[in-house]
C-alpha positions in Angstrom: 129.3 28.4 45.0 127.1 25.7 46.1 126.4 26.2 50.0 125.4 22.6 50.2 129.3 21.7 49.0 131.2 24.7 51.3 133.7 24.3 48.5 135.2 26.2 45.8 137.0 29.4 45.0 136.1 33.1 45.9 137.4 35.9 44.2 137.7 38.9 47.2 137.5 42.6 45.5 138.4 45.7 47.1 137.2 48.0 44.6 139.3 51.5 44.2 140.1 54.4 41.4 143.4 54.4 42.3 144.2 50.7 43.8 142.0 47.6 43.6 142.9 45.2 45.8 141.7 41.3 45.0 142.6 37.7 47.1 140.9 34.3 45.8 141.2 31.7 48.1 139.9 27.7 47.4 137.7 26.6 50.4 137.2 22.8 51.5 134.4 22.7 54.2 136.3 24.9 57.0 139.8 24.9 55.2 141.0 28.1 53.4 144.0 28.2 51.1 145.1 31.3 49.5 145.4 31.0 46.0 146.5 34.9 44.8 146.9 38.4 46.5 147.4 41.7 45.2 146.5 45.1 44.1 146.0 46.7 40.3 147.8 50.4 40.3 146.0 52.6 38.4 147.8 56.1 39.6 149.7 56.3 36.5 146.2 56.1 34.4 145.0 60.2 34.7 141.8 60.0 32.6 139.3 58.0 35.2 137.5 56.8 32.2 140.5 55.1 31.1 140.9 53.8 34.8 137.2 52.2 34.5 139.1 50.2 31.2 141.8 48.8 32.8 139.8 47.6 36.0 137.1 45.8 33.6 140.7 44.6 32.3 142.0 43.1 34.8 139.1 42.0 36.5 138.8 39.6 32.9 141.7 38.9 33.7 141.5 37.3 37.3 137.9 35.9 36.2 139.8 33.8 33.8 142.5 32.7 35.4 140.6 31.4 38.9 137.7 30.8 37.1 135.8 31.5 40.8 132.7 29.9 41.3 131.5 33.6 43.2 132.7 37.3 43.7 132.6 39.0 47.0 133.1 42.5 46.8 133.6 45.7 49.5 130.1 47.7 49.4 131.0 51.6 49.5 131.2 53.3 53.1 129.6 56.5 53.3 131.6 59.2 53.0 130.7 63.1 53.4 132.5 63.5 50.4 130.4 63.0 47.0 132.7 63.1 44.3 134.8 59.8 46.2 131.7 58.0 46.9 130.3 58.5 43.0 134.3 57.0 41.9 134.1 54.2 44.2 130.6 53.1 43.5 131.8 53.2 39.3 134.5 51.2 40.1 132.7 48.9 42.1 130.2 48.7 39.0 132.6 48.1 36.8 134.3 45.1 38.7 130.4 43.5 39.6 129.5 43.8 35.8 132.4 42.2 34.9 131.9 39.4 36.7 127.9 39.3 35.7 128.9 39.0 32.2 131.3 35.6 33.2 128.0 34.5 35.0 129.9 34.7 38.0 127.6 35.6 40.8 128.4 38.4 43.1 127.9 38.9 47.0 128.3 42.3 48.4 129.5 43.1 52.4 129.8 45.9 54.1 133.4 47.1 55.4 132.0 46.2 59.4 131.0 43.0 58.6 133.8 41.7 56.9 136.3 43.6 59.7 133.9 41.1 62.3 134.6 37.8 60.5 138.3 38.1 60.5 139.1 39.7 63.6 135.8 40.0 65.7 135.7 43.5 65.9 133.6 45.7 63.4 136.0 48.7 64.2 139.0 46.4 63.5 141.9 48.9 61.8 143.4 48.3 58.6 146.5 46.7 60.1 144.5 44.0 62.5 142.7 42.8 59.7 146.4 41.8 57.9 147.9 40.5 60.9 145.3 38.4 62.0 144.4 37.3 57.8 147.9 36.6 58.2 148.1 34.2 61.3 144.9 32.0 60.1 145.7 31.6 56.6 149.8 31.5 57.2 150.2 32.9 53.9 153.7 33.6 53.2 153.5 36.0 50.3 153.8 39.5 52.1 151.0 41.1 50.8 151.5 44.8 48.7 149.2 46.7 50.4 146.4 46.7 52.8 144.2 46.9 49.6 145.3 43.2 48.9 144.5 42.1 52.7 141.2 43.9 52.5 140.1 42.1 49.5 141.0 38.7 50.8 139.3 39.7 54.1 136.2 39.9 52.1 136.9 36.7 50.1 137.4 35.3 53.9 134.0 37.0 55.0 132.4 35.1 52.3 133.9 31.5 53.5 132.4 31.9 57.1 129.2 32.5 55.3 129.0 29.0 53.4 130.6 27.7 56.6 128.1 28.9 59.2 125.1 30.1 58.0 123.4 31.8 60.7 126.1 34.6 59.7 124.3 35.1 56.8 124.3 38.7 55.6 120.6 39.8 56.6 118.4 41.1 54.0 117.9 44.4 55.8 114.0 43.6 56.9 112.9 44.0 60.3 111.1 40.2 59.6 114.4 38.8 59.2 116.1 39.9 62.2 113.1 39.1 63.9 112.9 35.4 62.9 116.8 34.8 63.4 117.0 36.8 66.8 113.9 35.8 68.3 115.5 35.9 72.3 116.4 39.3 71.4 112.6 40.0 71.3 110.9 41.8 74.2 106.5 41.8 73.8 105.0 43.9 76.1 
């Protein structure tokens, strides 16, 4: 997506071993219009191999259908537990390489950030994030899970990014929050 337009269409990815939620929305400048919303089930699937097939799947799928001009996607959240984090992170893998291999680029947030751009809170609950995704964006469709909100929350996250730009997700360096928070600065 060209930032200079602030137009095009966004493929949102909540990646999961069990659900994967996605929402694609088409932006014009500040406008957002919700194109899809949903979740791919994959509890019936027991080896997680084949699970790791049918998200690559469907993710080809979705690629080809919106034909989105970038991918945001959910970063992992650290969890105490290993074996979830190590699922997660494959799944995530395998829904970024899809979209790498459709030369669609990718943008990763983390679950805070994207729970601040839709509702201004970074501890926002699952149910906040729907409600308020659902009074912006007055979509009608009533969304399967909060898997499906979550994705298009990040898709959402994404658009406020091209929109304003001083949101821009940082690049984790000290310089760079430095040179964009420079009031926030105390020499001695």
């Amino acid at each position: 997506m060209n930032k200079m337009r602030q137009e095009g269409i966004i493929l949102g990815i909540d990646p999961g071993t069990c659900v994967m939620g996605y929402g694609v929305i088409r932006t014009r400048g500040r406008e957002i219009e919700t194109l899809a919303l949903g979740v791919v089930r994959m509890r019936s699937i027991r080896d997680p191999y084949r699970r790791m097939s049918h998200i690559l799947e469907k993710m080809y799928e979705l690629l080809d259908a919106f034909q989105p001009d970038i991918m945001a996607i959910e970063a992992p959240f650290y969890s105490k537990n290993v074996q979830s984090m190590l699922k997660l992170g494959r799944a995530q893998g395998v829904a970024i390489a899809a979209a790498l291999s459709r030369n669609v680029p990718v943008c990763e947030y983390a679950p805070r950030k994207i729970k601040m751009a839709v509702t201004g809170r970074g501890a926002a609950s699952k149910e906040q994030v729907a409600v308020m995704l659902k009074k912006t964006l007055h979509f009608t469709q009533e969304p399967e899970s909060w898997d499906a909100t979550d994705a298009l929350a990040v898709a959402v996250c994404h658009a406020n990014q091209m929109v304003f730009p001083g949101n821009q997700a940082s690049s984790g360096s000290w310089e760079t929050f430095i040179s964009r928070n420079p009031q926030r600065i105390v020499r001695r």
